[in-house]
N, C-alpha and C positions, 0 to 999 in steps of 0.2 A: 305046286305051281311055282313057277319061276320069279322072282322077286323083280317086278321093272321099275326102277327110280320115274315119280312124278313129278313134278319141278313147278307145277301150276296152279297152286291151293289156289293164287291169289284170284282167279277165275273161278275155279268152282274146288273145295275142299272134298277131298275122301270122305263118304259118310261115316262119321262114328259110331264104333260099335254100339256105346248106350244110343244113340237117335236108330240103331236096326230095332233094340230089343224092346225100346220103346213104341216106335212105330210096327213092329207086330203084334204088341199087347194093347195097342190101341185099337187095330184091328178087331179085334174081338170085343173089345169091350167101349167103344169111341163110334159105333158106325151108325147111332139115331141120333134123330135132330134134338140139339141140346135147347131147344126154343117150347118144347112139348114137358107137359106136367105128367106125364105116366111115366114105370119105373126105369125104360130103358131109354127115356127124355134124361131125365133126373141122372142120371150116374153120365149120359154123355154130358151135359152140363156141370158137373162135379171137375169132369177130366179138363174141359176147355176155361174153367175157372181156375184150376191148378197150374195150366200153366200159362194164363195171362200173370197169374201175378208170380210164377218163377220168373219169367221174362221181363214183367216189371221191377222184378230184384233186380236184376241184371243190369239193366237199363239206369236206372237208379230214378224211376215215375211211381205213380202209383198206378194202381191196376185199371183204373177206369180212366185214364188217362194215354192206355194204348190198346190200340185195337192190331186183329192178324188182316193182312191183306193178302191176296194171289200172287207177291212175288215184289223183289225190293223197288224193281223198276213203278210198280203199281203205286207203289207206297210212298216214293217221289213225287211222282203226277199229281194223287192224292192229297198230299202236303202241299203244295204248291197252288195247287188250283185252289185249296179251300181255305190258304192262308193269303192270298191275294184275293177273295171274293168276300172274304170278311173284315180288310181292309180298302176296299175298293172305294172308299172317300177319300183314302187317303193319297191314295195316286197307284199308280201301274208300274214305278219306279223297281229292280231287284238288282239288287249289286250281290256277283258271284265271282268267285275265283276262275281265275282261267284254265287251269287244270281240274274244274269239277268233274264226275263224271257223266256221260252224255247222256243218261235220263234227266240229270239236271237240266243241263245244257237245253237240252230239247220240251223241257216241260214251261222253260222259261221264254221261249223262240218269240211269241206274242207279247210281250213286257216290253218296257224304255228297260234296255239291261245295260250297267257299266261291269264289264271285266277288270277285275283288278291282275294282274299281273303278278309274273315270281322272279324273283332270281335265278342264278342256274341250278339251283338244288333243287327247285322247287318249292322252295319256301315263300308264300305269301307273308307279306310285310301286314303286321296286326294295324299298324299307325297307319298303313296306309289303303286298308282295307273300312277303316272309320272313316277316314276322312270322305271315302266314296258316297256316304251315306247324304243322304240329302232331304229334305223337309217332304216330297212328296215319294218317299222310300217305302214301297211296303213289305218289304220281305229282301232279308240277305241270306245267304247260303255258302256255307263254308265244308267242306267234308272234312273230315278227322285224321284221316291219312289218306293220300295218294295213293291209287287203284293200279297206278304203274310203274312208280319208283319207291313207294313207300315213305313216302317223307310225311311228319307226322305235320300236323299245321296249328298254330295256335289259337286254339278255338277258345279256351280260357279269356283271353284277353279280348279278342273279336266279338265276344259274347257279354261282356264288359261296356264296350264301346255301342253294341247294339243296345245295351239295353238302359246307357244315358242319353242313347237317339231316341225312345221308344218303338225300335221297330225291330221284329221279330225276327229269330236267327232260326234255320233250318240246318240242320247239321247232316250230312249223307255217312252214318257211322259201320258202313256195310263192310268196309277194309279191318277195322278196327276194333270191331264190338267183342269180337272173341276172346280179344287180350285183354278188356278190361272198360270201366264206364266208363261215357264219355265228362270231361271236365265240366263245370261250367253253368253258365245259366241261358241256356239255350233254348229256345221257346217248344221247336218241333225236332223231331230226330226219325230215321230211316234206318233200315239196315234189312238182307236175306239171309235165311238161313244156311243154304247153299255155299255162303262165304265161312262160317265157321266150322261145318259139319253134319248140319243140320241137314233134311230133305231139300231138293229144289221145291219153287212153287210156292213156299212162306216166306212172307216181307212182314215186318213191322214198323209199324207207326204209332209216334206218341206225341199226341199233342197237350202241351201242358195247360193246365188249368187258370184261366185269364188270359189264354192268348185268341184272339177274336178268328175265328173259324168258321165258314162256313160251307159245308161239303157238297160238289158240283156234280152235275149227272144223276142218272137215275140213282134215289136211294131207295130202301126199303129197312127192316125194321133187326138186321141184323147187323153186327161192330159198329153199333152209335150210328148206323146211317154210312158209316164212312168207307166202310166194303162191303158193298150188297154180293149176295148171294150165299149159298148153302157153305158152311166154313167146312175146309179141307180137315175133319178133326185130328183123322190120323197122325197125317205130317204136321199140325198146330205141334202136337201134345210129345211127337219126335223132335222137332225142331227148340220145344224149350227145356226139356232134358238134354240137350247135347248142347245149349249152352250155357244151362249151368254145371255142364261134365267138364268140357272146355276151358269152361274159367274158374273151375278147382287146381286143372291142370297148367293153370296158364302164366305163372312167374314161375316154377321149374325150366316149362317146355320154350318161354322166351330163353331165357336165358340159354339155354342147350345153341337153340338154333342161332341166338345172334352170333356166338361165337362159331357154327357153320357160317353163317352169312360175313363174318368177319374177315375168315379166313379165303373165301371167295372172293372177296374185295380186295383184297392185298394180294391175290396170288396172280390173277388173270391178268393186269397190267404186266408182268413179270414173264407171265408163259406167252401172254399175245403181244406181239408186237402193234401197234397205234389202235389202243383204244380206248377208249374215255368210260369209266366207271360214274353212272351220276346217279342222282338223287343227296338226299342231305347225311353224311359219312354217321351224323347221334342220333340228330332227329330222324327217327326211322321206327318203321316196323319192323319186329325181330328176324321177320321169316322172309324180307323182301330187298333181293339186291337185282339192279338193272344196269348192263354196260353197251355199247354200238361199238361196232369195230369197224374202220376204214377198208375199203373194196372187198365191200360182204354183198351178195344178196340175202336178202333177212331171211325169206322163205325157201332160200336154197338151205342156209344153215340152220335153220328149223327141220328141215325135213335130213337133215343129213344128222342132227343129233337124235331126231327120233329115231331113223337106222340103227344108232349106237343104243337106243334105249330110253332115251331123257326126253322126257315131254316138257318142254319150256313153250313161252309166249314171246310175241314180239311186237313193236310199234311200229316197226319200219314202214315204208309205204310200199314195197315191194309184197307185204305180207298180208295187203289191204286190197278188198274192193274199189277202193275210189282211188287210190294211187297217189292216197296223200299220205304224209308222217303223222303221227299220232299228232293230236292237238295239243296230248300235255309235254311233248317232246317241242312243239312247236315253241309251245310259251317258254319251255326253258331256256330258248337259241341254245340247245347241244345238238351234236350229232345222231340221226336216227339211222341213215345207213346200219346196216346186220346189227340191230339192236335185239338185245336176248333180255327178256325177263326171267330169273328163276326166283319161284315164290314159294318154300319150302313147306311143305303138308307138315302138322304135329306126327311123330316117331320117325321122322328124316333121319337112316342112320350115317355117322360118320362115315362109312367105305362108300356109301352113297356118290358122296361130293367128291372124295378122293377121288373117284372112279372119271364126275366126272371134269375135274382138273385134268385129269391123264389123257382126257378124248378130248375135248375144246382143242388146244394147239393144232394138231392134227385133220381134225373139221374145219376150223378155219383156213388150213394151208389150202387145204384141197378146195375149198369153194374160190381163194383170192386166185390160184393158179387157174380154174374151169375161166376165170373173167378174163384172167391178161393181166394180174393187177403187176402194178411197178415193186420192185424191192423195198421189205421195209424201211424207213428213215427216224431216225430221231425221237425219243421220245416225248410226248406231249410235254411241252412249256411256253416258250417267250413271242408265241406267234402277236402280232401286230393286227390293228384293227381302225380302217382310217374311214374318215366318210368317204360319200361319193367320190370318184375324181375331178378334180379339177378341170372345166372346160379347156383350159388353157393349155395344158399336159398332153394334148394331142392326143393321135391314134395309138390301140396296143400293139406292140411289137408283134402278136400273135395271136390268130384267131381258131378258137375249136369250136367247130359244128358238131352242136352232141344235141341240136335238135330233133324231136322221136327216141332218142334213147333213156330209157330209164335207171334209175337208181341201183349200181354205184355206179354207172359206167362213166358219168359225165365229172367226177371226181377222179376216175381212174385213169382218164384220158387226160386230165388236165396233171394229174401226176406226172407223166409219161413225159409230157412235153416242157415243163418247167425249168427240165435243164438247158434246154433250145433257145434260152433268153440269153442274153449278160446281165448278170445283177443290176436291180434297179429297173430291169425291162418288166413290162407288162403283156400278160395275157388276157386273153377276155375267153369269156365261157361262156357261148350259146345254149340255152337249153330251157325248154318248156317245162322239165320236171319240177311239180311243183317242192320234191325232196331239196332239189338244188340248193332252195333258198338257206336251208341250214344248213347243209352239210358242205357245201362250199366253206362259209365262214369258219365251220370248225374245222376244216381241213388246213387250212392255214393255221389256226390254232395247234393244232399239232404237229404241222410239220414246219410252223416258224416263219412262217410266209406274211407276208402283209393281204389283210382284206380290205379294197378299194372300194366296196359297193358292188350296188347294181345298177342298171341303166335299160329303158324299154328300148326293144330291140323292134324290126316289123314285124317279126316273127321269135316268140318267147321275150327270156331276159338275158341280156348281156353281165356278165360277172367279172371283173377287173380282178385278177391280182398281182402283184407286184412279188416278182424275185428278190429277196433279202439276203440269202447267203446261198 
């Protein structure tokens, strides 16, 4: 069979060989209910106690202290609902990062929620992640590493600050667990197995001991109440042997890949003309680099490197249902236009990446020429960034109707015509995309341009920018 580079662990990892050989000997030996006193009770109960407490090695809990859920997403709701119902004296308050991921997000939708905000790596500020904290707070949530750029977060210190607020820190360790524990004194922790190699379908939860829990929805009388129904034993008892395989393997196999991933980071800026590498350059995970390129569609250049063979991910909103930028692209203000994730599976070989250094330029040519896009210019530096305009600064010299047109075009167009100004003149950018809103600003950022704001239009938003050189 022909070798195809997958580029997309960070979504769903290749199953490990140990979680196959596992999960057929569970088969056989795993398939009665481990709740029953006869002998083929008794040996499935043996198996699913073996590997609650590998899993709670790993973790670094103790065994009764984590239960298996039906999948990571389960296992957020799970934690969430039952760590806000057992402090519900204390108030409905949950302060979370703005780049969590959307089972957070959406477990939290009914709470008073403050998002706390990142810089452009991605980095949430620990000092200012306490400060959020407030007397009627009952649960913070921070994840471990970013689901989309890999930026590792510091949950050490956050975990610190919750815990001389008294209020409990939920950590989403689903990016992160394969490489190793999470820091910290952290009350509740998530993660799927699917993200390290494990089976899809297993999530974990671990709620530690003194943190006030009470679990929502129908329970019954299997994992503490906390995941009713019949446990998936097979995949249980696969999913904690692959990751304690995983994390035997896992200071070699970082180290291997960060130096792919390193070499990806420094090369692409170099082979592609305007595009911005982001996420945090140390803080990171080994296996995860993310860059957006100027007058890309994402889903044209997704599906034009799958042609070549490479399975990557994207945030663009082009590559989306609802036709917006990722959220954690959002909070970063960077560029999502042709935004590529590649998230490196463990035995990523080096001709791998080479291979696909050599095709990226090439992919990318062909998608900026299918749009029209303008010549490239200048490489990302000294672009300018001003508030609104001034009432008094009059009309812009130039107006572009890229109203109904989607992402990159309303970028591409304002390329095109920027040299139609005299320096110092102003263009304005019609367009209802709601991609606009970032990728205007960082288009000026990289091609040097002053960003004026925005302004409500009758129709979409008007975007100012000022010609500089």
């Amino acid at each position: 069979m022909q070798h195809v580079p997958y580029f997309d662990a960070a979504s769903a990892a290749p199953l490990h060989p140990v979680a196959r050989q596992a999960l057929l000997a569970a088969l056989d030996e795993g398939w009665a209910d481990p709740s029953r006193l006869y002998r083929e009770g008794r040996r499935a109960r043996l198996l699913l106690d073996a590997a609650r407490e590998a899993a709670a090695d790993a973790v670094g809990c103790r065994p009764d202290e984590l239960v298996f859920t039906p999948s990571g997403t389960r296992a957020v709701h799970a934690g969430v609902a039952g760590a806000l119902a057992g402090r519900r004296r204390v108030g409905r308050h949950v302060v979370v990062s703005a780049v969590e991921h959307s089972s957070v997000l959406h477990a939290v939708e009914d709470a008073d929620v403050t998002e706390v905000g990142t810089d452009r790596t991605g980095l949430v500020d620990a000092g200012a992640f306490g400060a959020a904290l407030r007397e009627d707070t009952a649960l913070a949530c921070l994840q471990s590493a970013n689901h989309e750029v890999g930026t590792v977060q510091p949950v050490d210190e956050a975990a610190e600050l919750c815990r001389a607020a008294g209020v409990p820190l939920l950590v989403d360790a689903a990016q992160s667990l394969g490489w190793g524990a999470v820091a910290g004194g952290w009350s509740l922790l998530t993660a799927s197995a699917h993200k390290w190699g494990g089976p899809s379908g297993v999530g974990l939860l671990a709620v530690r001991k003194g943190t006030r829990f009470a679990a929502q929805g129908p329970t019954d009388e299997r994992e503490s109440g906390r995941a009713p129904g019949f446990e998936d034993l097979p995949a249980i008892v696969a999913a904690a042997a692959s990751l304690r395989a995983v994390r035997a393997e896992a200071t070699a196999e970082a180290a291997r890949l960060s130096a792919l991933v390193d070499r990806i980071r420094t090369a692409v800026p170099e082979l592609v003309p305007d595009v911005e590498v982001v996420g945090h350059p140390e803080l990171r995970l080994p296996n995860v680099v993310t860059f957006s390129c100027l007058y890309v569609d994402g889903e044209a250049l997704l599906h034009e490197l799958d042609r070549e063979g490479f399975s990557v991910s994207s945030g663009s909103s082009c590559t989306s249902s609802t036709l917006t930028p990722s959220h954690v692209l959002k909070a970063m203000g960077v560029l999502s236009e042709g935004n590529v994730r590649v998230s490196l599976p463990a035995g990523t070989e080096a001709g791998d990446v080479d291979r696909f250094l050599e095709v990226l330029p090439g992919v990318v040519r062909t998608v900026r020429a299918r749009l029209g896009a303008p010549a490239s210019g200048p490489a990302a530096g000294a672009g300018r960034t001003a508030g609104a305009q001034d009432e008094g600064e009059g009309e812009p010299d130039l107006v572009v109707d890229s109203l109904g047109k989607r992402c990159p075009i309303p970028v591409i167009e304002l390329a095109k015509v920027i040299g139609d100004v005299p320096v110092g003149g102003v263009v304005s950018v019609l367009s209802d995309d709601e991609a606009a809103r970032l990728d205007i600003p960082a288009w000026c950022d990289m091609r040097e341009q002053e960003y004026l704001g925005a302004h409500a239009a009758p129709r979409g938003t008007a975007y100012w920018v000022r010609r500089v050189s």
